[in-house]
C-alpha positions as CSV (number, residue, x, y, z in Angstrom):
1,X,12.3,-0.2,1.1
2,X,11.3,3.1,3.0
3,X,8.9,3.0,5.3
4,X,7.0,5.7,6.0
5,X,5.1,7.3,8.8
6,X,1.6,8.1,8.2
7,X,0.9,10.6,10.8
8,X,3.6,13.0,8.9
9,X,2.1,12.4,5.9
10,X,-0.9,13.4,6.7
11,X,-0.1,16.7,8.3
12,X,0.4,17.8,4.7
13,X,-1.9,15.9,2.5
14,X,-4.3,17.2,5.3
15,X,-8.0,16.1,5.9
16,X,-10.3,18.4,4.2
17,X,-10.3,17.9,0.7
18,X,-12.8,17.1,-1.6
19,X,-13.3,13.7,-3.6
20,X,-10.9,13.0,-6.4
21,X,-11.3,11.0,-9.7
22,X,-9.7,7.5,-9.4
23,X,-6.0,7.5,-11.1
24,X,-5.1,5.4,-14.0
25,X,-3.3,2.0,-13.2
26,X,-0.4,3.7,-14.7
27,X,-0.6,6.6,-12.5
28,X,-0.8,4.3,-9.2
29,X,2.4,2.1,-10.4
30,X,4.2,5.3,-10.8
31,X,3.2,6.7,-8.0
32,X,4.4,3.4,-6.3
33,X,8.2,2.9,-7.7
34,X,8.8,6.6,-6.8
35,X,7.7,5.9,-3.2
36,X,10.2,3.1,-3.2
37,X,13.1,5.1,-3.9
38,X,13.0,7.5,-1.5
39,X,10.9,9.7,-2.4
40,X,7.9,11.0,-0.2
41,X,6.0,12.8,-2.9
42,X,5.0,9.4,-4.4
43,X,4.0,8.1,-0.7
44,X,2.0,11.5,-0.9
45,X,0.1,10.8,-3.6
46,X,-0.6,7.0,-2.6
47,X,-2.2,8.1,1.0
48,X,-4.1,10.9,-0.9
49,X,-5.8,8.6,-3.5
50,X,-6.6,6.2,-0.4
51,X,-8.3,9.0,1.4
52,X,-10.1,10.7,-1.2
53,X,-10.9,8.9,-4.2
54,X,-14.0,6.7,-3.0
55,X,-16.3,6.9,-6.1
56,X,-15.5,3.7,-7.7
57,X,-17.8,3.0,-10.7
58,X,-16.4,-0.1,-12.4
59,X,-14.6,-2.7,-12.1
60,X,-11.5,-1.1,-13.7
61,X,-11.8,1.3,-10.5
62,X,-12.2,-1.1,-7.9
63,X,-9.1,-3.2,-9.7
64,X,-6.9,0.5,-9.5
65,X,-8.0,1.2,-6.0
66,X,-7.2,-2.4,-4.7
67,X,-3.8,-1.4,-5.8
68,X,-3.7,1.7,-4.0
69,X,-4.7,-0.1,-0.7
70,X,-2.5,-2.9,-1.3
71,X,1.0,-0.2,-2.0
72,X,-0.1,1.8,1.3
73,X,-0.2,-1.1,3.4
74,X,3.4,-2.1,1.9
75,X,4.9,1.5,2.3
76,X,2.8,3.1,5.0
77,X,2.7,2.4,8.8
């Protein structure tokens, strides 16, 4: 499993962005398995939702960004 390095990831997800909608389940588990492989773009995506999707509104939300937290900590040092 790839490890990888949140100070380069966030030089280009960047900082200043605004909120985002919450992904679907699907999305995150996706997002997930293609951070596993190799590839950054899903370890991207993963750091991005952390950062910027902080409007839950239901329990399906919190449930989806649980997840999220949970894969960073796995993948993300």
């Amino acid at each position: 499993m790839k490890i990888y390095k949140s100070n380069e990831l966030s030089k280009i997800i960047g900082f200043h962005r605004k909120h985002q909608r919450v992904p679907s389940l699907e999305q995150v588990e996706s997002a997930y398995q293609i951070a596993l492989t190799g590839d950054m773009d899903g370890a991207l995506r993963l750091l991005d939702w952390k950062r910027h999707c902080f409007y839950v509104k239901n329990d399906y939300e919190r449930k989806v960004m649980t997840k999220v937290f949970e894969y960073c900590l796995n993948i993300i040092e």
